[in-house]
MINUTI-885894 format. One record per residue (C-alpha): x, y, z; residue in three letters; residue number from 1; chain. Coordinates in steps of 0.2 Angstrom, whole numbers, plus 5000, padded with zeros to 4 digits. Layout:
residues N
SITE     u     v     w  type  seq  mol
SITE     X     Y     Z   ala  NUM    A
...
***
This chain:
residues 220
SITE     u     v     w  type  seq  mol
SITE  5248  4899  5028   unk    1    A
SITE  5233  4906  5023   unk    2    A
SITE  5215  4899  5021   unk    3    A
SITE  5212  4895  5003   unk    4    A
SITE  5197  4902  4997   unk    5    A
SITE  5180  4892  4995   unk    6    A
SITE  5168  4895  4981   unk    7    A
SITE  5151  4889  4978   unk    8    A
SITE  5142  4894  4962   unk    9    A
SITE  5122  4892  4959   unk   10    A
SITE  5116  4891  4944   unk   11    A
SITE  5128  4881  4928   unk   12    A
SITE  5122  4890  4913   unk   13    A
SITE  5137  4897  4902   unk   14    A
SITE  5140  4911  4915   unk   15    A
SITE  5141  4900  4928   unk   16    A
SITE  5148  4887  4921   unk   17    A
SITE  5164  4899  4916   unk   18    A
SITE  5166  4905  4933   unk   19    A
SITE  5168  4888  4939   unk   20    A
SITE  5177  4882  4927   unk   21    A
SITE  5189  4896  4928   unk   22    A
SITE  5192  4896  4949   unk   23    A
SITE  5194  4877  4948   unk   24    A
SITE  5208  4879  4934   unk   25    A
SITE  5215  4894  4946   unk   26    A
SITE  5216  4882  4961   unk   27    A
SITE  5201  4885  4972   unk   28    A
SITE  5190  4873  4979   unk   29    A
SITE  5173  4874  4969   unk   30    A
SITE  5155  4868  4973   unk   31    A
SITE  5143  4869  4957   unk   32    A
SITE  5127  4869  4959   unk   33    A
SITE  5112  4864  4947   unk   34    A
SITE  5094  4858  4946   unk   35    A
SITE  5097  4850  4930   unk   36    A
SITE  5105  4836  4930   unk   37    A
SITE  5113  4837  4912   unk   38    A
SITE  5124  4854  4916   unk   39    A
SITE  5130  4844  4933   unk   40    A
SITE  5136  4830  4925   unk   41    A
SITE  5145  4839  4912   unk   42    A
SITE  5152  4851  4925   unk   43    A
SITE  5156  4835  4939   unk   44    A
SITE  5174  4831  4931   unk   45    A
SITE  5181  4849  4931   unk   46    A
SITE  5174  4855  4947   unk   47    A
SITE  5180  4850  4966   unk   48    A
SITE  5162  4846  4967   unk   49    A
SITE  5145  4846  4957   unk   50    A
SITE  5128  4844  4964   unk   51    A
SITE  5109  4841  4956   unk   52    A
SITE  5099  4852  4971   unk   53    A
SITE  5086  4867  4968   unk   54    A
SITE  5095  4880  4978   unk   55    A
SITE  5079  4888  4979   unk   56    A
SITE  5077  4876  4997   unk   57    A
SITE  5084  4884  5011   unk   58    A
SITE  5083  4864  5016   unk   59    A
SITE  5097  4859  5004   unk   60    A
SITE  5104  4876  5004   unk   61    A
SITE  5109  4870  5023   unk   62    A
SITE  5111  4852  5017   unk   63    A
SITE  5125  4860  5005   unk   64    A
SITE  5135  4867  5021   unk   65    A
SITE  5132  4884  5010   unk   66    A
SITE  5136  4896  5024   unk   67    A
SITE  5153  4888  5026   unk   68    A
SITE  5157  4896  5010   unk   69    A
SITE  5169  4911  5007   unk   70    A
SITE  5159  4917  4992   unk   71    A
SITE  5144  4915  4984   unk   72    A
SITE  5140  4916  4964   unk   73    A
SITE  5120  4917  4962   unk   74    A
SITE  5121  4914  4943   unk   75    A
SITE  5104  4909  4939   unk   76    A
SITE  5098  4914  4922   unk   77    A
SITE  5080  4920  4915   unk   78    A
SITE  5072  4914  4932   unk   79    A
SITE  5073  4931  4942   unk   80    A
SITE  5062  4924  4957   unk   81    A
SITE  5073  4909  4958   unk   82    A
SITE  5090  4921  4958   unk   83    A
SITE  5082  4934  4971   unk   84    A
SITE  5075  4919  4982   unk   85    A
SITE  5093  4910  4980   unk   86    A
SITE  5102  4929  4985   unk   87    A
SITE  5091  4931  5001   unk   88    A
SITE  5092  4913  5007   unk   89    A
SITE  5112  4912  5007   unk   90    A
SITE  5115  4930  5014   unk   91    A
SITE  5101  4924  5028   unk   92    A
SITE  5111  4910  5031   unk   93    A
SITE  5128  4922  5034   unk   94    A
SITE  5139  4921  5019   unk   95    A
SITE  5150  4933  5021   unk   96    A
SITE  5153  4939  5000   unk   97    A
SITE  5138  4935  4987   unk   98    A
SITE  5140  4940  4970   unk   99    A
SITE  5125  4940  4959   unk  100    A
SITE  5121  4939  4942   unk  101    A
SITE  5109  4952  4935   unk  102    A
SITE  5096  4953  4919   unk  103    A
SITE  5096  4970  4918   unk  104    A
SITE  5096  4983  4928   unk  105    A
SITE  5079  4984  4940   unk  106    A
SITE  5083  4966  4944   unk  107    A
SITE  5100  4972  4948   unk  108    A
SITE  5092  4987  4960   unk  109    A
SITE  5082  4973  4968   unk  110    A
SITE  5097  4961  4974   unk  111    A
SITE  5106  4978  4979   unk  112    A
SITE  5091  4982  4990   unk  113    A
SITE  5090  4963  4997   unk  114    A
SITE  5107  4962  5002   unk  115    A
SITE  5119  4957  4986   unk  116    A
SITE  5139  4960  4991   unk  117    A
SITE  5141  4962  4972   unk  118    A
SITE  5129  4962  4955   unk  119    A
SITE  5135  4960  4939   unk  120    A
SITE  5129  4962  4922   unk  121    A
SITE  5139  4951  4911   unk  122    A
SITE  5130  4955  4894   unk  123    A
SITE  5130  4974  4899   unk  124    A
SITE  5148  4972  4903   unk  125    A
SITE  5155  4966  4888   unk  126    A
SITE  5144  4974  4876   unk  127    A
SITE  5152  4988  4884   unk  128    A
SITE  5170  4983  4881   unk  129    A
SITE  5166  4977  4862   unk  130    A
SITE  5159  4994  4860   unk  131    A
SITE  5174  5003  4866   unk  132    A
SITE  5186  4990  4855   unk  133    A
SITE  5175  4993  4840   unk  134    A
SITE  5175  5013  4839   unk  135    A
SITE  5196  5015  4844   unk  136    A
SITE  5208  5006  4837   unk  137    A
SITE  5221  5006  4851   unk  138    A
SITE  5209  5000  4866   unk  139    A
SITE  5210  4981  4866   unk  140    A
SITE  5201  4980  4885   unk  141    A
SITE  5188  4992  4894   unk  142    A
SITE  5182  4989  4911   unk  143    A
SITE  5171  5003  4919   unk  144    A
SITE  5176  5006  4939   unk  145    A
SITE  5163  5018  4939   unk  146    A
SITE  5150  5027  4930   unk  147    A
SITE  5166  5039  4926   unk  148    A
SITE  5177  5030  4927   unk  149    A
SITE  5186  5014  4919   unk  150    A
SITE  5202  5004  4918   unk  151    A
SITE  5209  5000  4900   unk  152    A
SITE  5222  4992  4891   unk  153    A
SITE  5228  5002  4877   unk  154    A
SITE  5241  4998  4863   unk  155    A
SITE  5253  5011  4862   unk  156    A
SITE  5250  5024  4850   unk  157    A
SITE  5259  5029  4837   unk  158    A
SITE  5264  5045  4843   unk  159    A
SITE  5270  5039  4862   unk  160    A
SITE  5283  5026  4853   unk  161    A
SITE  5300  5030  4857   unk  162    A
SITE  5293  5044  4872   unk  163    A
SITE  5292  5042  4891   unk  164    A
SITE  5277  5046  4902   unk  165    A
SITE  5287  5061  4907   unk  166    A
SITE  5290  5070  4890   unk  167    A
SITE  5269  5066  4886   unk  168    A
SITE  5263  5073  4902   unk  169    A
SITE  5248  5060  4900   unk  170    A
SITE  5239  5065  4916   unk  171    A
SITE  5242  5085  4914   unk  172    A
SITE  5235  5083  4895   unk  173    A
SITE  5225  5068  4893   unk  174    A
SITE  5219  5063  4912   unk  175    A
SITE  5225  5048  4911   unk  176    A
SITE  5235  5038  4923   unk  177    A
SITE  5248  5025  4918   unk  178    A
SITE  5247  5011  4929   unk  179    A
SITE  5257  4999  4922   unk  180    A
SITE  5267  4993  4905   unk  181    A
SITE  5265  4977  4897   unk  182    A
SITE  5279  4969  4885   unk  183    A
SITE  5277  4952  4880   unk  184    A
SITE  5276  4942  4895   unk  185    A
SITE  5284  4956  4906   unk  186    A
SITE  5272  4968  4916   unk  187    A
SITE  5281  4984  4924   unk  188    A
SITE  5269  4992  4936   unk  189    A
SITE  5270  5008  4942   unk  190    A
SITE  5283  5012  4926   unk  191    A
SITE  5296  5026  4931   unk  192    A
SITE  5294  5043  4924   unk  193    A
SITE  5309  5042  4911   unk  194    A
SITE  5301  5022  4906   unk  195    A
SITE  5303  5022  4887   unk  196    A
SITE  5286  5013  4877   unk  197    A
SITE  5289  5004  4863   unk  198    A
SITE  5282  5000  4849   unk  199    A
SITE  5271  4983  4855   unk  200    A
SITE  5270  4989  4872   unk  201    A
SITE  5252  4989  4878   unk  202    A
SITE  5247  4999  4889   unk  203    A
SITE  5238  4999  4907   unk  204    A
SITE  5228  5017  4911   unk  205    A
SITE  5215  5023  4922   unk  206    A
SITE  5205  5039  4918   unk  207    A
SITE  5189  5045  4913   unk  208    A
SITE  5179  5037  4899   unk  209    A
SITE  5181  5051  4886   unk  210    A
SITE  5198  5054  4891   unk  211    A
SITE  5202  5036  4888   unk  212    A
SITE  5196  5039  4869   unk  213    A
SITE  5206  5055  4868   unk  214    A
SITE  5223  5043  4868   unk  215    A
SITE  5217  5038  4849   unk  216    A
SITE  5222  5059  4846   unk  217    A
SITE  5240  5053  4848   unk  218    A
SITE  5236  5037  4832   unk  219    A
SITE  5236  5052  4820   unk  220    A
***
């Protein structure tokens, strides 16, 4: 059987607090990691475990057993030197996956450069996806993979009800790849070619940004 993964998150403001929320409701074990003592306590009954340290210390840092941990979350918010000294001690001390929360986008240049596995830009990210929710009325998700291209789940326009993916010919004309249908609680991936959608069927695609947006053609 294999290992279950352990995660240790720095820093408990709301991003941070999510994450650990989130992985201890999924089943993993969970460190949470805070200098102040309010957002530990408030975090100490959800979490496998919730400590008041400044993981700023490569003293408690070591104390912490931090290097025993399969991935690191560096989620320190509006102090950039505390987040970049946080990402430098940890990868110093060998953890194998560090994933690092970023202001904006020279902070996130710096953690590339110093050794971050993974930086994200949480309000980037989903100012990204509301946008792309806002302007179509059939994208209900957007995830960028790439600066070209991005993952979406799209309800099923009106035009494709009642059609299979091999009658629409979505990659030939639209560039966009169906990757996997969802009905209800049901997910059919990789859908055959002669899959029929229906009407509340959403939709899992892959494609490039614009060609995404072009699906909204078959709405009309």
């Amino acid at each position: 059987m294999a290992k279950k993964k352990q995660f240790a998150i720095l820093g408990l403001g709301r991003f941070g607090s999510s994450v650990a929320y989130t992985l201890t409701n999924m089943g993993y074990d969970v460190l949470a990691v805070d200098s102040n003592e309010e957002r530990v306590e408030e975090v100490s009954k959800e979490v496998t475990h919730a400590v008041q340290a400044n993981v700023t210390s490569e003293k408690n840092l070591q104390a912490l057993g931090i290097r025993n941990f399969d991935v690191v979350i560096v989620a320190i918010g509006e102090d950039i030197q505390a987040s970049i000294m946080a990402t430098i001690l940890v990868k110093d001390m060998g953890v194998e996956h560090v994933v690092v929360k970023s202001q904006d986008k020279m902070h996130g240049e710096v953690l590339k450069r110093i050794g971050a596995d993974r930086v994200i830009f949480p309000e980037w990210d989903m100012g990204c996806r509301v946008a792309h929710n806002l302007a179509t009325t059939n994208i209900l998700d957007y995830i960028e993979l790439s600066p070209e291209y991005s993952l979406a789940e799209v309800s099923v326009p009106t035009k494709m009800v009642g059609k299979t993916p091999q009658e629409l010919d979505l990659r030939a004309k639209y560039g966009v790849t169906v990757l996997a249908i969802k009905r209800g609680n049901d997910i059919n991936i990789s859908p055959k070619a002669n899959a029929q959608f229906h009407k509340s069927d959403v939709l899992i695609v892959v494609g490039k940004q614009g060609d995404i947006n072009r699906l909204e053609e078959l709405n009309s």
